[in-house]
C-alpha positions as CSV (number, residue, x, y, z in Angstrom):
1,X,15.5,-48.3,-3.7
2,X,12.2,-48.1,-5.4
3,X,9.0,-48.2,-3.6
4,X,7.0,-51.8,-3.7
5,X,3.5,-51.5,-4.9
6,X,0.0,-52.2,-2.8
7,X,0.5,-55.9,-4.0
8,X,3.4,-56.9,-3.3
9,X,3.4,-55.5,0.3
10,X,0.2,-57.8,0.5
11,X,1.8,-60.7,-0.7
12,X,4.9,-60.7,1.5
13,X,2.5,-61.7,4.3
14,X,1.7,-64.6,2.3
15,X,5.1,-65.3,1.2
16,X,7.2,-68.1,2.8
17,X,10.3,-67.0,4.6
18,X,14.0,-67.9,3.0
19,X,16.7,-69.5,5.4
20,X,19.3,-67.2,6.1
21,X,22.4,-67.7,3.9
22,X,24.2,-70.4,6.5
23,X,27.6,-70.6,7.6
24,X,30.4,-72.7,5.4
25,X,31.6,-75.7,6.8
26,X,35.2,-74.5,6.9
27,X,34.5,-71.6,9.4
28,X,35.7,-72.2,12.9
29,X,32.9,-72.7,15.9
30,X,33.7,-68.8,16.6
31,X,33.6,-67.6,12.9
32,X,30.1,-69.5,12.2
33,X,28.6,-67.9,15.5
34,X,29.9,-64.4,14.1
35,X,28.5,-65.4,11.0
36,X,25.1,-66.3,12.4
37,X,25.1,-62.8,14.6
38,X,25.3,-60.6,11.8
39,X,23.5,-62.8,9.0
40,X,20.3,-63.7,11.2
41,X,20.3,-60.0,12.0
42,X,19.2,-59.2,8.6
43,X,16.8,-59.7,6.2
44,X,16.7,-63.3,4.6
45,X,17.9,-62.6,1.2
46,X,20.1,-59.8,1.9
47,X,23.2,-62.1,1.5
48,X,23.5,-63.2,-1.8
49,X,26.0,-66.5,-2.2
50,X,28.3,-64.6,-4.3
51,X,29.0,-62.5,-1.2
52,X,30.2,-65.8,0.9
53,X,34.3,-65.1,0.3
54,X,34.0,-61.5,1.6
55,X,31.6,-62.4,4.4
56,X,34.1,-65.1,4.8
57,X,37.3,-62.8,5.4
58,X,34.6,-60.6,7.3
59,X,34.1,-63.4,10.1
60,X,37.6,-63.9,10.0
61,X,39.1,-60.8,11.0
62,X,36.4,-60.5,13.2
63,X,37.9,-63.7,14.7
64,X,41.6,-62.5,14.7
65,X,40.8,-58.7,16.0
66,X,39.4,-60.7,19.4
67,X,42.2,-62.7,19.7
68,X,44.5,-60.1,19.1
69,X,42.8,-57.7,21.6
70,X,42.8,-60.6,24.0
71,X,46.4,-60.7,24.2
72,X,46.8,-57.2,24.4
73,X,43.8,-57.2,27.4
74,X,46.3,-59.4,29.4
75,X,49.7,-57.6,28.4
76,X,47.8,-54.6,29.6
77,X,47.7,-55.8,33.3
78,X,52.1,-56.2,32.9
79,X,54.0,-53.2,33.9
80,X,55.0,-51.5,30.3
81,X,57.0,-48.7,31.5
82,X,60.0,-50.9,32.5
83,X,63.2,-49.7,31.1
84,X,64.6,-53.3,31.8
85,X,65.7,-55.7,28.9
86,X,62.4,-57.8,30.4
87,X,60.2,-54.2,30.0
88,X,61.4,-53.1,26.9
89,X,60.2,-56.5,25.1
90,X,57.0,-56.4,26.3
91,X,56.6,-53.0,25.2
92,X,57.9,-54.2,21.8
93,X,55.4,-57.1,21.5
94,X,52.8,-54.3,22.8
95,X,52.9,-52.3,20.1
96,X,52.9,-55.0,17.3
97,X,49.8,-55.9,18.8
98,X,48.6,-52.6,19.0
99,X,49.7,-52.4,15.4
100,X,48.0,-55.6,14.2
101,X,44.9,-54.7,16.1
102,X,44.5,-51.3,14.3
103,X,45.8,-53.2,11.0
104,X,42.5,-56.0,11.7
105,X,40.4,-52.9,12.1
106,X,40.7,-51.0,9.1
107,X,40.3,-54.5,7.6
108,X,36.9,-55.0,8.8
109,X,35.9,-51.5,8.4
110,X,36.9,-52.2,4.9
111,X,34.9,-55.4,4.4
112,X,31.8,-54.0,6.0
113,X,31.5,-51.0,3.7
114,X,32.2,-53.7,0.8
115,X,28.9,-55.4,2.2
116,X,27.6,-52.3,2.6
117,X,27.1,-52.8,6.3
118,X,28.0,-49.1,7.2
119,X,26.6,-46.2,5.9
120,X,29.1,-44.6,3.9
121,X,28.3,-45.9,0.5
122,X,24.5,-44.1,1.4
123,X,26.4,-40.9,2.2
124,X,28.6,-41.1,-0.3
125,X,25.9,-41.6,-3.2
126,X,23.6,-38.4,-0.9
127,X,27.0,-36.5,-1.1
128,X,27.3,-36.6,-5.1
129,X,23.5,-36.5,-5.9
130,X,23.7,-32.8,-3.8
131,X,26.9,-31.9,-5.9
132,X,24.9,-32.7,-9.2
133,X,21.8,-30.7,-7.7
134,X,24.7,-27.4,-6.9
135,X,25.8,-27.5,-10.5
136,X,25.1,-24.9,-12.7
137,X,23.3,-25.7,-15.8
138,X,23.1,-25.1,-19.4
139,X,25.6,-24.5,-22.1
140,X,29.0,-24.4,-21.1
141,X,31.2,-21.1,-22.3
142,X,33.8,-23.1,-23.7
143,X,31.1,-25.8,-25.7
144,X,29.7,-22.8,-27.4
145,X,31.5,-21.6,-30.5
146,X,32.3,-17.4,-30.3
147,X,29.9,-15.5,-33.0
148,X,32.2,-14.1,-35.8
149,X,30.7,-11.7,-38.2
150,X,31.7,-11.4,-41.8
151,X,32.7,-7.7,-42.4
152,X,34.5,-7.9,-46.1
């Protein structure tokens, strides 16, 4: 990101601070408060409104992965190693929870990069800027045409 001048670091004391991007209407009381956690904790401006659906899905998984870990919390405190009918059904709805759970994860580890909430797309742009750096450069042997003399 490119540096801001002498001016417009004195003029951001000046400037009057943007609302945070709020929550839609349509979230639930849970979604809007996970909404407000992570918005508020930026920036005002950092969410643009084109980013709403993925925030959106964000907030919502969010949502699901608690209630999902919830019920596996209490299935947790049942005896799982049962090798009655009763026992082998819990361990069955155990690990479609588990499942789901992992499932909710990888979505919201997904959605945050998309935001770029994580680090990786940083590393990721470091990682290829060092690869650029390593290659070699000048003409490549196989761009240059071989030097034939004319001996007749």
């Amino acid at each position: 990101m490119a540096r801001q001048s002498a001016t417009a670091a004195e003029q951001i004391a000046f400037a009057i601070p943007t609302a945070p991007l709020p929550p839609p209407d349509y979230l639930t009381a849970e979604q809007a408060e996970f909404w407000r956690a992570l918005v508020e904790s930026f920036a005002p401006g950092r969410f643009k409104p084109d980013q709403v659906p993925v925030l959106v899905e964000l907030m919502r998984a969010q949502s699901r992965a608690r209630h999902i870990n919830e019920q596996l919390a209490t299935l947790r405190k049942r005896d799982l190693t049962s090798d009655t009918k009763g026992g082998r059904e819990q361990r069955a709805i155990y690990m479609q929870l588990r499942d789901m759970a992992d499932a909710e994860t990888r979505l919201i580890s997904s959605l945050s990069t998309k935001l770029r909430l994580t680090d990786q797309s940083n590393v990721r742009k470091a990682l290829a800027t060092a690869e650029r750096e390593k290659m070699a450069t000048g003409p490549r042997p196989w761009d240059t045409a071989p030097v034939r003399s004319e001996t007749n």
